[in-house]
C-alpha positions in Angstrom: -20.7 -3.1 13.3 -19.5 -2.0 16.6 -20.0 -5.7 17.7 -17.9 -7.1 15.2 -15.2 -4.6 15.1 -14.8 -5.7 18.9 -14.0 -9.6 17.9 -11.8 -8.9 14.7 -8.0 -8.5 15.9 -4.6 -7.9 13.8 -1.2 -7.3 14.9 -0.1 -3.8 14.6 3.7 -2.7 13.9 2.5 1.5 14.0 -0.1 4.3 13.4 0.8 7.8 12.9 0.3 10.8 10.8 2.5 11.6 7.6 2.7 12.7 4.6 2.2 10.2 1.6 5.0 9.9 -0.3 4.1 7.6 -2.9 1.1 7.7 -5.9 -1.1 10.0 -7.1 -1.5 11.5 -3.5 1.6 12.0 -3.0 2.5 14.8 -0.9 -1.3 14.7 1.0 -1.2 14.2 4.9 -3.0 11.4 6.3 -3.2 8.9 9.5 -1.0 5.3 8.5 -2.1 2.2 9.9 0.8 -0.2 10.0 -0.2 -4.3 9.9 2.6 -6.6 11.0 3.5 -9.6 9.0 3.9 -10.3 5.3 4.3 -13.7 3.3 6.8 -12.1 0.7 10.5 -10.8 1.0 11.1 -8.6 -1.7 14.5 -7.6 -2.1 14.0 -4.2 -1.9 11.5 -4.4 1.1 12.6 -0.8 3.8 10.3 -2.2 6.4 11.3 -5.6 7.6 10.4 -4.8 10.8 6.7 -5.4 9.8 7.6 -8.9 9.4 6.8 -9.9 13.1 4.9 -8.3 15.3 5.7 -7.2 19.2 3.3 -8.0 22.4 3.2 -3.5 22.0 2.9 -1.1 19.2 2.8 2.7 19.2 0.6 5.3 18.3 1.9 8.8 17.6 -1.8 10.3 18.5 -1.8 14.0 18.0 -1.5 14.5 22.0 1.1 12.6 22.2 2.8 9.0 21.9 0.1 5.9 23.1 1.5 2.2 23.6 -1.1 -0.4 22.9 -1.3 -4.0 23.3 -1.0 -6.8 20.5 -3.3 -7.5 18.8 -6.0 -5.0 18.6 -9.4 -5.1 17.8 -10.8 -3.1 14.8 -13.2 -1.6 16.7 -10.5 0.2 18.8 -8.0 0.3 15.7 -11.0 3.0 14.4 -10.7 4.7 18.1 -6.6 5.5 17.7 -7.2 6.5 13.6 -9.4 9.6 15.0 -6.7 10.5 17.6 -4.2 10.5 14.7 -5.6 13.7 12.7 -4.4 17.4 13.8 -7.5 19.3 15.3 -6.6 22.1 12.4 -6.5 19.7 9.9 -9.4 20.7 7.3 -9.2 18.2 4.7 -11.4 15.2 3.9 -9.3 12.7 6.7 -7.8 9.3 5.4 -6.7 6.8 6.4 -3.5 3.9 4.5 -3.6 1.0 5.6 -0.1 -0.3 4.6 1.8 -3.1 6.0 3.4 -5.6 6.4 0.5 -7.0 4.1 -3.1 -5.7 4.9 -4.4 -8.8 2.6 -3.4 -11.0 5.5 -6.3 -9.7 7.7 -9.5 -8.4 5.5 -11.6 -9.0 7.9 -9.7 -6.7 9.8 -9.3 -4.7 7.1 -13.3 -4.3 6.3 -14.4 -3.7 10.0 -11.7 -0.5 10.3 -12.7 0.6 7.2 -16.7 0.2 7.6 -16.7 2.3 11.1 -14.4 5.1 9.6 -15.7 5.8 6.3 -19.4 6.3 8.2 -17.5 9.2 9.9 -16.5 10.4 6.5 -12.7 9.1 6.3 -11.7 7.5 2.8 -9.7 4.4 3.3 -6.2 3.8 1.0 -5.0 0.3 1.2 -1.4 -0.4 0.3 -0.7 -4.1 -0.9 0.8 -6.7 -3.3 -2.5 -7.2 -4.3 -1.5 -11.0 -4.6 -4.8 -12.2 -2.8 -8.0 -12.0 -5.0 -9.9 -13.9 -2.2 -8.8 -11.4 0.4 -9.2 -8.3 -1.4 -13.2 -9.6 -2.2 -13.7 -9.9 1.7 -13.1 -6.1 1.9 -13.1 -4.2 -1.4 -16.3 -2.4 -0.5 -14.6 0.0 2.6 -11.6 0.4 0.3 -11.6 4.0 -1.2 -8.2 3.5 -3.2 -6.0 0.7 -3.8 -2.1 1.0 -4.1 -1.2 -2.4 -5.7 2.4 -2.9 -5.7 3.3 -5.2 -8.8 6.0 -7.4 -7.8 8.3 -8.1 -10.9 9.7 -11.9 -10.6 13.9 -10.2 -10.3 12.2 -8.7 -7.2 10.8 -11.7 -5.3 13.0 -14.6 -5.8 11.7 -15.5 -9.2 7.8 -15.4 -8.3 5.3 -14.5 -10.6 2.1 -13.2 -9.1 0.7 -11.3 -12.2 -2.3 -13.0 -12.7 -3.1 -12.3 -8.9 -2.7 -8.7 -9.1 -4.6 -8.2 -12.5 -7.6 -9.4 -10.6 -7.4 -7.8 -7.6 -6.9 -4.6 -10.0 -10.4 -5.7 -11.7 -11.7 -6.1 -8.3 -11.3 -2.8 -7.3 -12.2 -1.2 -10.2 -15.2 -2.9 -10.7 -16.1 -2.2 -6.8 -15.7 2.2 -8.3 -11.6 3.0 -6.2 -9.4 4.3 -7.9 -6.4 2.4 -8.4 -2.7 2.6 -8.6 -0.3 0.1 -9.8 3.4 0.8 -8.6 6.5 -1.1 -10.5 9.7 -0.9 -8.3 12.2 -0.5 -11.2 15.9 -2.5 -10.0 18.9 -3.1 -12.2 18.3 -6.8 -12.2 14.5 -6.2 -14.0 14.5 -7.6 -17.2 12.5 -5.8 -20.3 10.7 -9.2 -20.9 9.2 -9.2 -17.4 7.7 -5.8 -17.9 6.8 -5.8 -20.7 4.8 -9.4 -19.4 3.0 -6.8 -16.1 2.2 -4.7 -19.0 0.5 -6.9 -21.5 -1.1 -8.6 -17.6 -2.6 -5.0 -17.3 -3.7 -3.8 -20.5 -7.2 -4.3 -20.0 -6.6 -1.1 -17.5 -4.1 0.9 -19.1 -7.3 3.6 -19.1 -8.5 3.1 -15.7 -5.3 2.8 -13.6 -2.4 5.4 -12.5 1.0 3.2 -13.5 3.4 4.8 -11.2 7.4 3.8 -12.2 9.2 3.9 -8.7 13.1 3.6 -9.3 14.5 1.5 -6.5 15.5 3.1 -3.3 18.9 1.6 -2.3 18.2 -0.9 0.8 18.2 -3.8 2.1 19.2 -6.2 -0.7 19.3 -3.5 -3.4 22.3 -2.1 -3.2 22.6 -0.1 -6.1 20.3 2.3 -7.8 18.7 2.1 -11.6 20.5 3.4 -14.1 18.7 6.2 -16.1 19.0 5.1 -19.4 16.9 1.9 -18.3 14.2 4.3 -16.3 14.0 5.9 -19.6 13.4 2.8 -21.6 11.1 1.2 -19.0 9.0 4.4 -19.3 9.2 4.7 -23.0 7.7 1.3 -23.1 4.7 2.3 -21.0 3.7 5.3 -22.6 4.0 2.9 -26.0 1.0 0.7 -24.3 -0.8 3.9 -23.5 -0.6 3.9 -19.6 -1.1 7.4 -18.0 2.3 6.6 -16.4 4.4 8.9 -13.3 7.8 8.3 -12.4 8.2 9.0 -8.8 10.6 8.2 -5.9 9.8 7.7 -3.0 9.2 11.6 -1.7 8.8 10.6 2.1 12.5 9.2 2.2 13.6 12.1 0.4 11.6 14.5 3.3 12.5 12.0 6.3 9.2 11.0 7.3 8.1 7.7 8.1 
């Protein structure tokens, strides 16, 4: 494994150590692992920046700030997720790999994930969840799987439901748990969520269906209004999802 996490590469945007501020581990500290690039531009996307990678990205290590070079290898991507966690920090250690779109590299993906959970770290990936293919190549050092279900208002029109159902199955079926996160906006339309619901039916047991109300940015300028936050969840709980509403806490605690 050593050997191959020293040929697999990916562009990195960041890594550092936060607090989760989105899911059912919301509020847990863990190290984030930050890929660069992503082929969608959702309109409420608060990290463009991952689009593109630089030749350098940083590490906030826990003695200190690191630069590293573009792109790195898994091998040493595994290295700088160790040097992320506090000495005093007791817990069992994970590690989110978010993006950006993590889907782009599973190779990448698999080989950080393979020599870190050996050492006893759980792995959380963060994704569209748009690429079954991808999410095959690595579902077996994935822990956890944050799917974030893109309705069509959200993405130009673009349906991807199928996608993400199966990579939901996928993951299941490999033993993660699994959330699926909606990003509510004015513009969704009942008939488009109602359409993710009937998409992930077959799960409504087995997943967490988190409700996320938008955060004003970038192309969302305005937030959802309650009354359709309280319809969108009534129509959840009448499909029998174990549904959340949750914002996201980290903007709300300024963290990254």
């Amino acid at each position: 494994m050593d050997a191959v996490g020293n040929v697999v590469r990916a562009p990195l945007i960041e890594m550092f150590w936060s607090i989760q501020g989105e899911g059912r581990h919301i509020g847990e500290a863990m190290g984030f692992l930050r890929v660069a690039t992503c082929p969608l531009r959702c309109s409420y996307c608060d990290t463009p920046h991952s689009y593109a990678a630089s030749s350098m990205f940083s590490v906030d290590a826990a003695d200190g700030r690191i630069e590293e070079r573009n792109p790195v290898t898994a091998l040493r991507a595994a290295e700088l997720a160790r040097m992320l966690r506090p000495q005093s920090h007791r817990a069992v250690p994970r590690l989110s790999i978010t993006g950006g779109e993590p889907l782009v590299f599973p190779s990448f993906l698999r080989d950080v994930g393979a020599l870190l959970r050996r050492d006893g770290w759980r792995i959380h990936l963060e994704t569209a969840a748009i690429d079954p293919v991808a999410l095959r190549a690595c579902v077996e050092q994935v822990d956890h799987l944050s799917a974030d279900y893109k309705l069509p208002a959200t993405i130009g029109g673009a349906d991807h439901g199928e996608a993400h159902a199966e990579c939901c199955r996928i993951a299941l079926a490999r033993g993660a748990t699994v959330d699926v996160k909606v990003v509510l906006t004015p513009s969704c339309t009942e008939a488009s969520f109602d359409a993710a619901l009937e998409r992930l039916s077959p799960f409504a047991d087995r997943v967490l269906l988190v409700l996320q109300p938008v955060t004003p940015c970038n192309l969302e300028r305005d937030p959802l209004p309650q009354p359709k936050l309280l319809a969108m969840l009534a129509r959840a709980q009448a499909a029998n999802f174990d549904v959340r509403v949750l914002p996201q806490a980290h903007k709300a605690l300024q963290v990254p």
